[in-house]
N, C-alpha and C positions, 0 to 999 in steps of 0.2 A: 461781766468779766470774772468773779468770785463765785459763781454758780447763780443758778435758776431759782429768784424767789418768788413765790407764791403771790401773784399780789391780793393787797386784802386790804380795809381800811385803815387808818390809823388807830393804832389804840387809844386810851385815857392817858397813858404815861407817853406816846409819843408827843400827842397834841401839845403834853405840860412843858413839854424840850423846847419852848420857844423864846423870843424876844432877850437873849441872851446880849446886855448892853456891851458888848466889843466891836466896834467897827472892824469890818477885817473886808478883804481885799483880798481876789484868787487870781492868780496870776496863771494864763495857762488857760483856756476854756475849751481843749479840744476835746479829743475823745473820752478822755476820764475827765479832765479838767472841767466840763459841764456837768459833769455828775457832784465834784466837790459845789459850784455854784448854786446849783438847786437847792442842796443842804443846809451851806449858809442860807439859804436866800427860808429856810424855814423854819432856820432856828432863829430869823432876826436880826442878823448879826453881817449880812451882806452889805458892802458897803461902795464897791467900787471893782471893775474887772479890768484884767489888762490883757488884750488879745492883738497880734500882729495880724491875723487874716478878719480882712473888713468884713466880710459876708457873716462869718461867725461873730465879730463882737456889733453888728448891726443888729442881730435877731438876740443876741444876749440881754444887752441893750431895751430891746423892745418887751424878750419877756418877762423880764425881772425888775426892771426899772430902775436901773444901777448906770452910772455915767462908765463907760468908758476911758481910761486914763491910762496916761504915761506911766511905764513903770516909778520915773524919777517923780513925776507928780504927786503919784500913789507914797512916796516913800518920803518925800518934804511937807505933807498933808498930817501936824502932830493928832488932829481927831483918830487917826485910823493906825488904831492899837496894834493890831495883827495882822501878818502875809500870809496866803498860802502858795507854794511854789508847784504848780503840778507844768514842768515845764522839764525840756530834754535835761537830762542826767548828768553831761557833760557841765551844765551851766549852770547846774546846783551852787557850789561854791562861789564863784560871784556873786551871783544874785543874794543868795544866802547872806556872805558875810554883809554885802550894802544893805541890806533889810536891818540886821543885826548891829549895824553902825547908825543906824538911823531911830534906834532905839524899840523895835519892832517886834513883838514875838513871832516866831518862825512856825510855821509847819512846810516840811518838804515830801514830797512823793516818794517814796521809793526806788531806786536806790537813793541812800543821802549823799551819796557821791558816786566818784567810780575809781577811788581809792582810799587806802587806811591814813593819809595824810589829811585829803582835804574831808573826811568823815570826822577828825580829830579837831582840827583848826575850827570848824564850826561850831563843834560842841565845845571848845574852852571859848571860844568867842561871846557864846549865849551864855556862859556860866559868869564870866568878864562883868558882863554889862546883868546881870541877875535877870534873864530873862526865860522864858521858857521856849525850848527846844521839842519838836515833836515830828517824830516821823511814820508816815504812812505804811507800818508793817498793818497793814486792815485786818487779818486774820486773830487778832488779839483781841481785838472788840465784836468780833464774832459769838454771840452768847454758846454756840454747839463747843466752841474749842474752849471757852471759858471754862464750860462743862466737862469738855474732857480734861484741860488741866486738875480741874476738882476732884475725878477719879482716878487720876497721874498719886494727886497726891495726899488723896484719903485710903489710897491703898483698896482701894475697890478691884481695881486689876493685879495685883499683888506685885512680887519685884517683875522691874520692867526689865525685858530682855530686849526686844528691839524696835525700831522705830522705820518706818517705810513709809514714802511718800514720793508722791506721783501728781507732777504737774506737764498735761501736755495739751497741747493743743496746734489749730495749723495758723500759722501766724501771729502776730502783725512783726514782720521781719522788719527787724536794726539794722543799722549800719554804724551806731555810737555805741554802743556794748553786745555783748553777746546774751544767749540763752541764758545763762549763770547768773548775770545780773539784771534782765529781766524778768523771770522768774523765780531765780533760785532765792531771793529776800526771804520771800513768804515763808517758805519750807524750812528754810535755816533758822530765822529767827523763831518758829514753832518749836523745832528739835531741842535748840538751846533752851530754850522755857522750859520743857519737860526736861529735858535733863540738868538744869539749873547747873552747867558745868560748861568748859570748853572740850573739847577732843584732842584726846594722846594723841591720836591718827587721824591722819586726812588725807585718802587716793581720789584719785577721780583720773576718769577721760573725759573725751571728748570730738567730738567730728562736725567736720564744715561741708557740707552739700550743695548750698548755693550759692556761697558767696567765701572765696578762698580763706578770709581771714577772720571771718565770724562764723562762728562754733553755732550751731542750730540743734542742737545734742548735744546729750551731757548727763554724767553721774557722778555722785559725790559718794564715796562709802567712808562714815566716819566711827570711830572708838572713843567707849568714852569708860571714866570708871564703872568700877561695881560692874565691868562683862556687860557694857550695855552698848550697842551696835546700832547705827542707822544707815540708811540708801536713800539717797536722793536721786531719782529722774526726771529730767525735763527735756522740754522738746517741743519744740517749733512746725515740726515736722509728723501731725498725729491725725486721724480723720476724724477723731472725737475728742471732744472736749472730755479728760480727768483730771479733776482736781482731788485726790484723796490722801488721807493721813491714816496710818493702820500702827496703830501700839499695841504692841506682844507681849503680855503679864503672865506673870506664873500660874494665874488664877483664870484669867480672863483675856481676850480681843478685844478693844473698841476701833471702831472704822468710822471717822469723820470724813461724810463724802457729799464736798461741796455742790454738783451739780444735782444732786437730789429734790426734790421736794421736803421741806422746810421737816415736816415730822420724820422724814426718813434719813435724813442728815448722819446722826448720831447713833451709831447701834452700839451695844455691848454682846459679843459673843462669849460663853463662859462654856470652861474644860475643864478638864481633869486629867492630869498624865502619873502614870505612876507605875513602878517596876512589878510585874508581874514572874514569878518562879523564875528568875533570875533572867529572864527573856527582856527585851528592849520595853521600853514605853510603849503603855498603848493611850492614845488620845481619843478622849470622849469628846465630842466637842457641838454644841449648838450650831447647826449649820444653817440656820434663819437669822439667827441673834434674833435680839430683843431693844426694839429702838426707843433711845430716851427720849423721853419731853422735855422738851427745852420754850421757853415761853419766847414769842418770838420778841423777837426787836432787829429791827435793820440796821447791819455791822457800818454802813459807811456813816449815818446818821448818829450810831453810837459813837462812833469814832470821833466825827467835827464835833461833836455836844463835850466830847473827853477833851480835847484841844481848849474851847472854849473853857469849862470847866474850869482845866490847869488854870489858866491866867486867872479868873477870877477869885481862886482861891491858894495861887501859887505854890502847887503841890506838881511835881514831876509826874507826868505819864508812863505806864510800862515801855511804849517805844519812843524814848526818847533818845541824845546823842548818844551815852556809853552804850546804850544798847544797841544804837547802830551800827558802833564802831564795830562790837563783837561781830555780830553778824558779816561787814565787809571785811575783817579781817580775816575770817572764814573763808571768805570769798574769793581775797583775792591769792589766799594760800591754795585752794584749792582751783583756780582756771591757767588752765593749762594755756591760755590765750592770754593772758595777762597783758603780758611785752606789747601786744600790737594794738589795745585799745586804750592804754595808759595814757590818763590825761595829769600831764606836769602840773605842778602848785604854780 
């Protein structure tokens, strides 16, 4: 889903990422929702699944060796510290706030909701009861973006001019939200990191092709201080998978491009632009780049280990509630579809 990883052994430091004592309980085991299960189930920390279709939670069941339970089970069971919610978007909020009444630490998927109301109400709910709040923005535990935030903001690329990012791919088509809040999480909450700011401005369109009232396309073009500019595309509608991130410095280009092979992820391309006998800019520019090494580690595993983590040492995650809020309130300023997929508090 996040690009093509290489597969390879586990390292020394992965192996150590284990037996983390929080009972937690993943709710959701479908198409991502068995990728969250694996990860508990290898840091230890797997305790209980909750699936509505029998065939999936029969084979869950059998390969993990975790009972299958009632959500309500799962949530009066005081052993079992932690939820994770990888379940439709719509039903974020319910589920969420019972998890968080029943004294529960949260992790949700992506979107944390499918508006800036119930993104809010969750997160003062988990603040309420002192618990920890964590949402699946994945791209943040990505070591290549970690990387590139580090030369965002070690000035390695020098002042940043603009920001571009391209998520497309050909389906798995909605019908509970659109393109925007299926995809657009990832890219918005990247932008907002690197520009550690909201946007003056925010345009965007949008277009529905196969189904009248969900948008399958989509562009976001936002302003932010300091003359700094981004473009967001996505699309449902693409015959190849891109997932790519391109930051524009006075100095430099880096290109984080998710479906690469693992060392090719990350490149820095570096220029030169400068006024010549009073003629325009001419740009030198590396047109291979130069790709960094980044040591690997697997972003969803870094991810569930960061979840984990928080609780045990009660310290907030980069994608926790405020941060989701910004992000959907982004979101829901920018889709021009708003009206027709709003789910009422």
């Amino acid at each position: 889903m996040f690009g093509i990883l290489k597969k390879r052994a586990q390292t020394g430091d992965e192996k150590r990422m284990v037996n983390h004592p929080i009972p937690t309980a993943v709710i959701g085991t479908g198409d991502w929702g068995k990728n969250h299960v694996r990860k508990f189930h290898e840091l230890g920390a797997l305790a209980a699944i909750s699936e509505t279709n029998a065939e999936t939670m029969q084979f869950m069941q059998n390969e993990y060796g975790v009972p299958a339970r009632s959500y309500d089970d799962i949530l009066n069971d005081p052993d079992i510290k932690a939820i994770v919610l990888v379940t439709p978007a719509h039903t974020h909020k319910e589920l969420g706030l019972k998890a968080i009444d029943h004294n529960k630490h949260l992790f949700i998927e992506k979107p944390i909701a499918l508006n800036h109301q119930d993104a809010l109400a969750l997160t003062k709910a988990a603040e309420q009861k002192n618990l920890i709040l964590m949402v699946g923005h994945l791209l943040h535990y990505h070591p290549c973006f970690d990387k590139l935030k580090q030369m965002v903001t070690g000035g390695e690329l020098g002042k940043i001019h603009h920001i571009h990012a391209r998520r497309f791919n050909i389906g798995k088509f909605r019908q509970e939200e659109n393109v925007l809040w299926d995809l657009g999480p990832h890219d918005i909450s990247m932008v907002l990191s690197l520009t550690q700011s909201a946007p003056l401005t925010i345009q965007s369109q949008a277009a529905n092709y196969l189904l009248p009232t969900i948008s399958d396309f989509a562009s976001i073009q936002l302003s932010f201080e300091n003359n700094i500019n981004a473009e967001i595309n996505l699309s449902w509608l693409a015959p190849q998978k891109e997932h790519r991130l391109i930051v524009v410095g006075e100095k430099a280009m880096a290109v984080f491009d998710d479906t690469l092979e693992w060392d090719e992820k990350l490149r820095i391309h570096r220029h030169h632009s400068a006024m010549e006998y009073g003629q325009p800019p001419i740009l030198e520019r590396d047109m291979e780049g130069e790709p960094i090494k980044v040591p690997f580690k697997e972003p969803l595993l870094n991810e569930c280990a960061t979840f984990l983590s928080s609780i045990e040492t009660m310290t907030q995650p980069y994608s926790n509630g405020h941060e989701a809020c910004a992000v959907i309130d982004l979101l829901t300023k920018a889709d021009p579809d708003y009206k027709t997929h709003k789910k009422s508090a």
